[in-house]
MIMAR-26059 format. One record per residue: residue in three letters; y, x, z of N, C-alpha, C, O in turn. Coordinates in steps of 0.2 Angstrom, whole numbers, plus 5000, padded with zeros to 4 digits. Atoms other than C-alpha are relative to their C-alpha. Example, Ala and Ser with C-alpha at 12.3 -4.5 7.8 and 13.67 -1.06 7.14 Angstrom:
REM residues 2
ala499450045000497850625039500650045000500550095003
ser499449964999499550685036500549965003501149995004
This chain:
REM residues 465
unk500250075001422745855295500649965003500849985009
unk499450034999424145715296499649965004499149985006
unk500250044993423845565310499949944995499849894998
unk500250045005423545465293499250004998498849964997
unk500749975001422045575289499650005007499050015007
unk500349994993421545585308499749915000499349895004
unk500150074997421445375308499550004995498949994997
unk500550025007420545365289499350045005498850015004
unk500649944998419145495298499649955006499049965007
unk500350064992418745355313499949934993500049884994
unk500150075001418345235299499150014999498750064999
unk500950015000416345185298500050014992500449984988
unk500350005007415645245282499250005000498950025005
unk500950005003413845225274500150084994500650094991
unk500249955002413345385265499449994994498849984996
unk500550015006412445375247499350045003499350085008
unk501049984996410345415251499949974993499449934994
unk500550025006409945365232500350034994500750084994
unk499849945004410145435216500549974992500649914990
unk499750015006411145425200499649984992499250024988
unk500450045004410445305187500449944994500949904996
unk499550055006411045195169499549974999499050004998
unk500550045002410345045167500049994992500549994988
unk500050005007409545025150500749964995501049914996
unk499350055004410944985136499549944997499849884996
unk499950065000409744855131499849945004499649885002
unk500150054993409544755146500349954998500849964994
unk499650065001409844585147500550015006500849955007
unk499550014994410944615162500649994998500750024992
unk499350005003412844565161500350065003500050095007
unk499849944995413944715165500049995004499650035007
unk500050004993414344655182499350035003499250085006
unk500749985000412644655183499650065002499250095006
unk500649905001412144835176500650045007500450065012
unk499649964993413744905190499649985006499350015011
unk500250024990413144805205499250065000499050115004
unk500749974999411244865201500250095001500050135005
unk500149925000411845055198500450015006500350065008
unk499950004993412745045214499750005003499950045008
unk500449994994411345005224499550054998499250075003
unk500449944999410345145218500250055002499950095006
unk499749924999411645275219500249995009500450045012
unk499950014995411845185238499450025004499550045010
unk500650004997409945195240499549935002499149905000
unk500150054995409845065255500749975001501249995004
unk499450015001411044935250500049925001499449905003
unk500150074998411444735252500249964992500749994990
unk499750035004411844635238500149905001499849854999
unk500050084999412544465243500349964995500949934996
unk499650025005412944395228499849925000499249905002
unk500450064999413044195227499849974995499849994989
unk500750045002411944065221500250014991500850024988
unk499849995008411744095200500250044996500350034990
unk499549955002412544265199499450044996499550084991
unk500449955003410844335193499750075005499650135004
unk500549984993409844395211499350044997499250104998
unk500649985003408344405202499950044995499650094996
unk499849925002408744505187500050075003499550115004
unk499949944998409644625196499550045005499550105005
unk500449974997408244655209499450044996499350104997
unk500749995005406744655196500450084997500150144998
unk499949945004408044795185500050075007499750125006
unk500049944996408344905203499450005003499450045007
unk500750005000406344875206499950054995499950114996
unk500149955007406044965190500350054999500050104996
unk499449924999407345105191499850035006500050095007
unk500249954994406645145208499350024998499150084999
unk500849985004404745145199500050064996499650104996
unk500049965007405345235184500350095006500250145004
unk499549934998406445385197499550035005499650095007
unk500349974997404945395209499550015000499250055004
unk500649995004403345375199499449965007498849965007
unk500250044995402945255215500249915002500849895002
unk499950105001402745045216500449975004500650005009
unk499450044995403944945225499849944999499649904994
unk500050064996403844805235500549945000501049945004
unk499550075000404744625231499649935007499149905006
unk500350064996404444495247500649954998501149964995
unk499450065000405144325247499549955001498949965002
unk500350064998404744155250499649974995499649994990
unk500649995002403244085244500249984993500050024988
unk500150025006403843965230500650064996500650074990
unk499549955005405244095224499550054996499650064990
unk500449955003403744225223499949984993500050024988
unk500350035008403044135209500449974993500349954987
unk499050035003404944105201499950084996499750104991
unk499949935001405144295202499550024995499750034989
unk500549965004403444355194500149964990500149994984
unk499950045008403844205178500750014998500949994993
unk499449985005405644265176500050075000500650095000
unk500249935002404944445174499850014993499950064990
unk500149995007404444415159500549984993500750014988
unk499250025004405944325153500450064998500650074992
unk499749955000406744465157499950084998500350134998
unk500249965002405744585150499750065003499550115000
unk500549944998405044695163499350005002499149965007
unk500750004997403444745165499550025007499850045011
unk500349984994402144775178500149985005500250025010
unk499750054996402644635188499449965002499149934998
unk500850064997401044525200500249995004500650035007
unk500150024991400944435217499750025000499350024996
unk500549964995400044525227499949975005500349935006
unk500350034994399144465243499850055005499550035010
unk500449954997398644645250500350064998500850054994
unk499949955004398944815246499450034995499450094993
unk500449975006397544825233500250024992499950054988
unk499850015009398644795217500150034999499950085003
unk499949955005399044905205500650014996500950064993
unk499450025005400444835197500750065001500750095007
unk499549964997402144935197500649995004501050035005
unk499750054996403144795206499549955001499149924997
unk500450064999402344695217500249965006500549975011
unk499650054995402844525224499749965004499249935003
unk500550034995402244455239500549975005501149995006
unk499750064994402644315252500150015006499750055008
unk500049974994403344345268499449985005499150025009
unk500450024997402044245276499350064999499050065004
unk500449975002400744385267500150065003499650105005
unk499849925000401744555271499550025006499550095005
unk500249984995400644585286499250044999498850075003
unk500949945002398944645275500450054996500050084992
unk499849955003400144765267500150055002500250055008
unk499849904999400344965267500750004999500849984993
unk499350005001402144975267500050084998500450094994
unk499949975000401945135267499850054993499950114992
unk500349995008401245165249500850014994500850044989
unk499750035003402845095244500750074999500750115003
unk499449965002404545195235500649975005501049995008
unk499750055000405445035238499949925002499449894999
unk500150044997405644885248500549954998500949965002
unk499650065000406644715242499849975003499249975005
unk500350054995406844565252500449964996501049984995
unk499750055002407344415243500149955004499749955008
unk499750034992408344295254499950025005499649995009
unk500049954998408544415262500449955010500249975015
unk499750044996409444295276499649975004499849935009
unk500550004992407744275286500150035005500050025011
unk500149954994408244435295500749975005501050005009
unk499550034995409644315303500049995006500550005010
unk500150034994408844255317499850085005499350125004
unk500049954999409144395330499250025005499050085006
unk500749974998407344375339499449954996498949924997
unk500850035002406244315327499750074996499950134996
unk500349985000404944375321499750034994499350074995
unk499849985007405044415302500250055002499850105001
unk499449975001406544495306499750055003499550094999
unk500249944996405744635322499550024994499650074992
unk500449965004404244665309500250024994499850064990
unk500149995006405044675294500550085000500550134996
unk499749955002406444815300499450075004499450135004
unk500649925000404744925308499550004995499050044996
unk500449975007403744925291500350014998500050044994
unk499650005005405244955282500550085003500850115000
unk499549964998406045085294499750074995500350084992
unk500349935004404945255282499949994995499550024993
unk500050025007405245165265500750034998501350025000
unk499449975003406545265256500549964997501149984998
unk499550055003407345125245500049935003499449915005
unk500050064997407844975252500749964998501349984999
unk499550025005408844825242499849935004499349915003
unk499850074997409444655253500349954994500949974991
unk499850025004409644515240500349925004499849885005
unk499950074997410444355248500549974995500750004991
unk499450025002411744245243500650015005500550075006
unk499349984998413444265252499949975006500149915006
unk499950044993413244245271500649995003501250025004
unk499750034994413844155284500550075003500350105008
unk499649954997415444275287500149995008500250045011
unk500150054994415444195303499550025007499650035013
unk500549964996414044265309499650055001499150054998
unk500149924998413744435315499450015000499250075000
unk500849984998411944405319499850024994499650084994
unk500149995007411644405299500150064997499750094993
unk499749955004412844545293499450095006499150145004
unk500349964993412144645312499250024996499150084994
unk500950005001410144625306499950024994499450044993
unk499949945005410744685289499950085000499550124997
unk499749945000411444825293499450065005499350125004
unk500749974998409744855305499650044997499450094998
unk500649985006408444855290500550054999500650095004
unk499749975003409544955280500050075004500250125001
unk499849944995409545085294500850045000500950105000
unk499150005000411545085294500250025004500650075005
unk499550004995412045045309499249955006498849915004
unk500450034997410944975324500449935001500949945003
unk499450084997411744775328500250035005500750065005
unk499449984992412144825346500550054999501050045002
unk499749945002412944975340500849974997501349994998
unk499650015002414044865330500449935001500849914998
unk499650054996414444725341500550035005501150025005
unk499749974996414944845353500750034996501150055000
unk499549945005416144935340500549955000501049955004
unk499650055003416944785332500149905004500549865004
unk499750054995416744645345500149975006500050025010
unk500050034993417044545360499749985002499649934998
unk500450074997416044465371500549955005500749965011
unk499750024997416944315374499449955005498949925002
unk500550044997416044215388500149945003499749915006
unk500050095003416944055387499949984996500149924996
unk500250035006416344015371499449985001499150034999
unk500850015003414543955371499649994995499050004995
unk500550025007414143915355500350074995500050064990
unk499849955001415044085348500250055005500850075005
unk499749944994415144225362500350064997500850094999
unk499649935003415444365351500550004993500349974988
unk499850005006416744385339500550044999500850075004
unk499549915003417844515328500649995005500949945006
unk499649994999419044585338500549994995500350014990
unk499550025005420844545329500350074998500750074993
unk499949955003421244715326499650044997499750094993
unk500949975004419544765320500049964993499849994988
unk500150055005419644625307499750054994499150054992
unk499849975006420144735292499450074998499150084993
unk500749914997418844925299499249964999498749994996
unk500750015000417444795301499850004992499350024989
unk500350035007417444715283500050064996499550064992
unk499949935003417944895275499350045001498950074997
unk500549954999416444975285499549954995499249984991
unk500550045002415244815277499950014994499350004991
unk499949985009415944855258499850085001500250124998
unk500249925002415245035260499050005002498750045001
unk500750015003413444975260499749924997499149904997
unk500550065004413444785252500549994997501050034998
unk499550035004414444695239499949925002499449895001
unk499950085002414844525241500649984995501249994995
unk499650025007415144435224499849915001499349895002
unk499950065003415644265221500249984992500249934989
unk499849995009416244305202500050074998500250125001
unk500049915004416044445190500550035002500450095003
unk499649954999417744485194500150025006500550065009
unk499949964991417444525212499750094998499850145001
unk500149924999416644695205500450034996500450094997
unk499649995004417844705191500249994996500149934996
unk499850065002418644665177499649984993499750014987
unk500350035004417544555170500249934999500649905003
unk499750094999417644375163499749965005499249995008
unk500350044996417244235174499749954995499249934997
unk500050075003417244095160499449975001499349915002
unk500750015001415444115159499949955007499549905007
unk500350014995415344055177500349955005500249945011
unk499850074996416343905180499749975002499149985000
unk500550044996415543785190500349934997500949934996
unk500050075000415543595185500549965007500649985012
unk499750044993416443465197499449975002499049944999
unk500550034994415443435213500449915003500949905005
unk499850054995415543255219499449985005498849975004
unk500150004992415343225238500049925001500649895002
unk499950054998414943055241499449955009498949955011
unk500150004992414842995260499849915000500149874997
unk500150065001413942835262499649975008499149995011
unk500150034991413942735281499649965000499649934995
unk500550034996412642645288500349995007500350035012
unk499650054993413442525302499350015006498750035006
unk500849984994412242545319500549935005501149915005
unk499850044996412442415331500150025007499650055009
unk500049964995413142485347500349975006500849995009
unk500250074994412942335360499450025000499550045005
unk500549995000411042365358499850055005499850115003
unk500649954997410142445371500750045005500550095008
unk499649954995411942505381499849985006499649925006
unk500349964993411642565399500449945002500849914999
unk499950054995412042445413500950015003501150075005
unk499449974997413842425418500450024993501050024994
unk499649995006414542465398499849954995499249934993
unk500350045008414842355383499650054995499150024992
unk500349985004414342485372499650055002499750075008
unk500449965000413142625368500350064998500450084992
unk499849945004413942795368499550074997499350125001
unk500649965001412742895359500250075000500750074997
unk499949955000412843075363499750064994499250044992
unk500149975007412643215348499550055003499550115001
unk500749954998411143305357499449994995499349934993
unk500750015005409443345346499949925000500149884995
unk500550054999408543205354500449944999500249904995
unk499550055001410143085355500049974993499949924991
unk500050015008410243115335499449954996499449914991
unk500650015003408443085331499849915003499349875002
unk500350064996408542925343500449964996500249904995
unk499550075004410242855332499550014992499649974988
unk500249985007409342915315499349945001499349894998
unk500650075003407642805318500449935001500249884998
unk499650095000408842645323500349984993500449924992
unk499750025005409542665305499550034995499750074991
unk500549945003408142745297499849954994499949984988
unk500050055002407642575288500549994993500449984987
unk499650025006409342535280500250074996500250074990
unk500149935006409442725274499650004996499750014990
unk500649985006407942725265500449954995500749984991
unk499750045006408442565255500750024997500949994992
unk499449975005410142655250499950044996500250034990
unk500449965003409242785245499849984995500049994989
unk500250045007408242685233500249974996499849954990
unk499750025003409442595228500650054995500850044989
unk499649945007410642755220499350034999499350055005
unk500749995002408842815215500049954991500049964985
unk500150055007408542665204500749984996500749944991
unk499350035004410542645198499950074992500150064987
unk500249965007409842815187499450025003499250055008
unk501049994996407942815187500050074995499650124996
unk500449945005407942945172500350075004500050135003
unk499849934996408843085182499550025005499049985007
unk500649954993407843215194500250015007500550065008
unk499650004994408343185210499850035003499250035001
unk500449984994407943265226500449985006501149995007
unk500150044995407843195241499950025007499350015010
unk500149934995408243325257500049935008500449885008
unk500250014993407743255275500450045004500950075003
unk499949994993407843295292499450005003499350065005
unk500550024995406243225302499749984992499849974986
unk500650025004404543185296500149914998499949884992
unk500250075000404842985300500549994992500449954988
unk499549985006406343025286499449994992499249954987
unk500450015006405143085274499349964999499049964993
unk500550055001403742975277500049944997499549914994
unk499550065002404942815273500050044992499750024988
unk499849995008405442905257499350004997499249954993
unk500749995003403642945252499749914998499449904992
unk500250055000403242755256500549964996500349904993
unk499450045005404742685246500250044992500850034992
unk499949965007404842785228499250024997499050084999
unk500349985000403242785221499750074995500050074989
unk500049945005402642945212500350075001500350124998
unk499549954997403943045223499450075002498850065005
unk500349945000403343225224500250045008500750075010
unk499949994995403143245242499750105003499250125002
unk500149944999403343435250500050005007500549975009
unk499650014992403343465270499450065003498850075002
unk500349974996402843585281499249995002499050055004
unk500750004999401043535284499550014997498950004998
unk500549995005400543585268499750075001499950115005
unk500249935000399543735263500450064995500450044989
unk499649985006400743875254499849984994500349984990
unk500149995006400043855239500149934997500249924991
unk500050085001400043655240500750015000501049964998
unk499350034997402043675245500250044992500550004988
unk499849955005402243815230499849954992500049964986
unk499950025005401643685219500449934999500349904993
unk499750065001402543535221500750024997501049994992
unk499349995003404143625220500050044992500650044989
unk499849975007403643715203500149954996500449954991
unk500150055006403043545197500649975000500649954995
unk499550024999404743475202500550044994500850024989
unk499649955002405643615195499750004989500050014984
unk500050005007404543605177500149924996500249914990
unk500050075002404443415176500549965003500449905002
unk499550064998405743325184499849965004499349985008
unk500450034996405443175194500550005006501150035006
unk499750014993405843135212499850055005499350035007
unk500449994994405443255227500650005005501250005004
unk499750014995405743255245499950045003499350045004
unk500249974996405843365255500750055005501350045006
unk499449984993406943485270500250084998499850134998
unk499549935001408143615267499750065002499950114999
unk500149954996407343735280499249994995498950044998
unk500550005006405643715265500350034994500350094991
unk499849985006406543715251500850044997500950084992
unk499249994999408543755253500150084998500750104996
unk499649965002408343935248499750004993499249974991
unk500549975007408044025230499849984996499850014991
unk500250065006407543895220500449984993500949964996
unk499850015004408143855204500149944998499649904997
unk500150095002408543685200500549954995500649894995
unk499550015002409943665189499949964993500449954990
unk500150075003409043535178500249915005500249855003
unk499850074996409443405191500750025002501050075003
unk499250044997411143345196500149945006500749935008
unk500050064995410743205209499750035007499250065008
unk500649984994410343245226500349955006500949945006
unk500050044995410243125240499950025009499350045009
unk499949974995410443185258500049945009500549935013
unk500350064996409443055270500350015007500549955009
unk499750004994410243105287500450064998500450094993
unk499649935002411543255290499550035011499250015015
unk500249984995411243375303500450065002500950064999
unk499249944997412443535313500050044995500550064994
unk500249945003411843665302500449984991500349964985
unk499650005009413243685287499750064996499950074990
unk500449955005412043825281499749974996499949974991
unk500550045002410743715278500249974993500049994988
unk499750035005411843605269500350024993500250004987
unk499549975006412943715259499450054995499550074989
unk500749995002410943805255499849934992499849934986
unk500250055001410443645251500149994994499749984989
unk499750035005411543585239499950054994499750034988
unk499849955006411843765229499350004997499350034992
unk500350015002410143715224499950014992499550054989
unk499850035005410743625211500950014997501050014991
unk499549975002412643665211500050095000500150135004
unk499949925001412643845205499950014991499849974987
unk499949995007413043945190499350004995498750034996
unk500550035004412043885176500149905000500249874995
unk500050065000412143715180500849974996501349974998
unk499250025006413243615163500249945003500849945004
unk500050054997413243435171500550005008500550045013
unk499950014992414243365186499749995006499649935005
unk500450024996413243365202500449955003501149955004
unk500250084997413143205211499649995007499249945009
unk500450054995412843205229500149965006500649975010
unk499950064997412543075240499750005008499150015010
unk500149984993412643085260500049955005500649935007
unk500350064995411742945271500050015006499650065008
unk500149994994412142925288500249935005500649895003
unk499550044994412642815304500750015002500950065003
unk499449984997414242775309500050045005500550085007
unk500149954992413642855325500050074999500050125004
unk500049885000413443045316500750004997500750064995
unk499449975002415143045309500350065003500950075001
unk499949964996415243165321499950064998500350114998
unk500349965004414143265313500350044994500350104992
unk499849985007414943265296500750055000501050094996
unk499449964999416543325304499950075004500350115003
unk500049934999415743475312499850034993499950094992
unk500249945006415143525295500850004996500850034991
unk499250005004417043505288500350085001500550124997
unk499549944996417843625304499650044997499950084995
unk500249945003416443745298499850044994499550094994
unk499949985008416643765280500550015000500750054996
unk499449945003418343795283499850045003499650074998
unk499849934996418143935295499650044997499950094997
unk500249995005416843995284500450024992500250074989
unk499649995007418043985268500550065001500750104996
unk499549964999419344075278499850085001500150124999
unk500449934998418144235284499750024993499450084993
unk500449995007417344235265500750034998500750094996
unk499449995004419044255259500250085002500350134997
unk500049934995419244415271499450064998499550124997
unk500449975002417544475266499950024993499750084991
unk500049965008417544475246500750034999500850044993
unk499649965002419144555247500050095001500250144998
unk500149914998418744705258499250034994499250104993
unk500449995003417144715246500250004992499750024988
unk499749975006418244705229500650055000500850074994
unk499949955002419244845234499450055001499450114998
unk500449925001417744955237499850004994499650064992
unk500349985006417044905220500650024996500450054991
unk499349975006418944945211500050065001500150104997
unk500049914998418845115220499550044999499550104999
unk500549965003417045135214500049994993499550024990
unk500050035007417545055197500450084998500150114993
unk499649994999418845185199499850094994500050124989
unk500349944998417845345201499649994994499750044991
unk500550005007416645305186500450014993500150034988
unk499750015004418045285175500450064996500650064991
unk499949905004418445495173499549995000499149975004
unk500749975006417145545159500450065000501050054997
unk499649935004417745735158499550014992498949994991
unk500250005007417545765139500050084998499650094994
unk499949965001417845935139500350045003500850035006
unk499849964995418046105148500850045001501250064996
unk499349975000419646165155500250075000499950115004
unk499949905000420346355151500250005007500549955010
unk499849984995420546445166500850044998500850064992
unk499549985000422346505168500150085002500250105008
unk499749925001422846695164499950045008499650105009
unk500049964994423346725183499649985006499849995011
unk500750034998421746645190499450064999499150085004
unk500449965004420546755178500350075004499950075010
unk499749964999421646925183499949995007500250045010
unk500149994994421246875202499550005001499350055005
unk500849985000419346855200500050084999499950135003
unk500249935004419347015189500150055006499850105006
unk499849964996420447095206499250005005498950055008
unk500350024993419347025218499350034997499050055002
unk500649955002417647115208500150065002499650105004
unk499749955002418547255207500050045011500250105012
């Protein structure tokens, strides 16, 4: 062994735990498609973070059904409540059968889709196969999704993470992946690839600079992250050009003489929760009539209408009549239909990213309006792919309502799209060479046996002898 082979041997590998399977030649799937799905079978327990429009849903529904058909046992699709209902009506689309929401383990069906909200009257244990659709709940490192869903899920044999393409940025996301999955435990992999820096507050841990390249290599040995067909290989893209996005930033003056502290001319508003929500109701007013006024400049578009706070959407609800209002105090099945009927009829609705921001389909609309800004460039960049994602023929349109006093705000979500853009860059690379090196390996078909050579034969023959 060379000191080449000695370094390659310390790298972090995943270990295939599923089996060898060809997706039907007549599937609607694209190739990219039929690879990525037969990769996560032959993976077993695998991640696929492919982003917004690449075809989530197919590909799950196709390796639901290839794990049914390979273990003669039902599998489990969770996801958020209005997605559920998305999933079960583009099953049929799609052509596969034996697809229900379920509410329990009573069903019968041979995929069954159920709400994260629901998972807790379930038998997990029934199951072959376990998908999570947005799969990006398991981010938060002490919630509670995330602990219950990696101890139901720990003695399920198959298991398929469907998200869009996270936040490279943040380790707690890729970490709680690789949990479920039973990969790698998070701690296990902070300690390997990061530091704990303990002057940073709002980022403590992060890749060591020489781990960079080991960490993203070990991530591409159990997820793909795709942002175009050609990240798994070489397929076209055309199909998947995206339209131009326009970004339009629109100020709202605040008067900031008003109400400052004794001893200053002006009012320095500080960018804390409560500070934000104190300058957003001083301007809460002239937002609304902005809003209704690009609203009414195209009444016949389907706009939607993303929030912040309740007083946000309560203003909208009272200024736009017929607006299709969605908010957390409803009941699932009240929030599950607002957004379907949004989504089949058009119209106006309002409602908050952290409701609707993931999964959803919406790429009959083009206009989106953006009542306050807030820290979270997830949210946002969630938010928006809504409606900017592949499928969508139209240029989206949209429109970001704030105070001069949050410009602050808008500038934190800038610095962290880049830093974001720059670590994405890092990550679909180490994860298109692992797909060129499994493209690689698929691509010997032996066709035919080779003769043994003369003085090969004559050493067996010795060696019986």
């Amino acid at each position: 062994m060379d000191y080449a082979e000695f370094i390659a041997g310390k790298h972090a590998t995943t270990p295939d735990s599923g089996f060898s399977r060809r997706v039907d030649p007549d599937s609607i799937l694209f190739p990219f498609q039929r690879q990525l799905v037969e990769w996560a079978w032959l993976k077993g327990r695998a991640a696929l973070f492919a982003d917004t429009g690449l075809g989530k849903t197919p590909m799950q529904l196709t390796w639901a059904d290839g794990v049914v058909n390979e273990t003669g046992r039902p599998v489990l699709i969770l996801g958020p409540l209005a997605v559920v209902r998305q999933t079960e009506a583009e099953a049929v689309k799609f052509g596969i059968d034996g697809v229900a929401v379920v509410r329990d383990s009573s069903g019968t069906s041979r995929i069954q889709v159920c709400n994260f909200e629901m998972a807790k009257h379930l038998d997990f244990g029934r199951y072959a196969g376990v998908v999570i659709d947005e799969s990006s709940i398991l981010k938060n490192a002490f919630g509670r999704y995330r602990r219950q869903l990696i101890e139901w899920c720990a003695d399920v044999p198959y298991r398929l993470a469907c998200s869009a393409t996270p936040s490279p940025n943040d380790h707690t996301e890729l970490g709680n992946h690789s949990e479920w999955l039973s990969v790698m435990d998070h701690a296990v992999m902070k300690a390997r690839w990061f530091l704990n820096d303990l002057g940073d507050t709002v980022q403590p841990w992060r890749l060591k600079r020489h781990a960079i390249d080991d960490f993203w290599r070990w991530v591409a040995t159990w997820a793909r992250c795709v942002s175009k067909p050609s990240d798994v290989g070489d397929y076209d893209d055309s199909r998947y050009d995206l339209p131009p996005l326009r970004i339009d930033q629109h100020v709202v003056s605040v008067d900031i003489v008003k109400d400052a502290p004794d001893g200053m001319l002006f009012r320095v508003p500080e960018m804390s929760a409560t500070s934000i929500h104190r300058e957003k109701r001083r301007t809460l007013d002239a937002r609304v009539r902005m809003m209704v006024d690009l609203v009414n400049r195209e009444p016949d578009e389907p706009w939607v209408i993303w929030c912040e706070t309740n007083d946000e959407q309560d203003a909208a609800v009272a200024a736009i009549p017929g607006i299709i209002d969605v908010r957390g105090s409803m009941t699932p099945s009240q929030k599950a239909d607002g957004l379907l009927a949004f989504a089949q009829d058009g119209g106006c609705i309002v409602t908050k990213p952290k409701i609707a921001g993931m999964g959803l389909n919406w790429q009959h609309s083009a206009r989106a309006v953006f009542l306050g800004g807030s820290y979270s460039f997830e949210q946002f960049y969630q938010a928006l792919r809504r409606q900017y994602r592949f499928g969508q023929p139209r240029e989206v349109h949209a429109h970001v309502i704030m105070a001069s006093t949050e410009r602050r705000i808008w500038q934190a979500i800038h610095r962290k799209a880049g830093h974001h853009e720059r670590m994405r860059v890092a990550m679909l690379e180490a994860s298109r060479k692992a797909a060129r090196e499994y493209t690689s390996r698929l691509g010997y078909q032996p066709s035919h046996l080779a003769p043994v050579p003369l003085w090969l034969r004559s050493l067996t023959t010795l060696g019986e002898k």
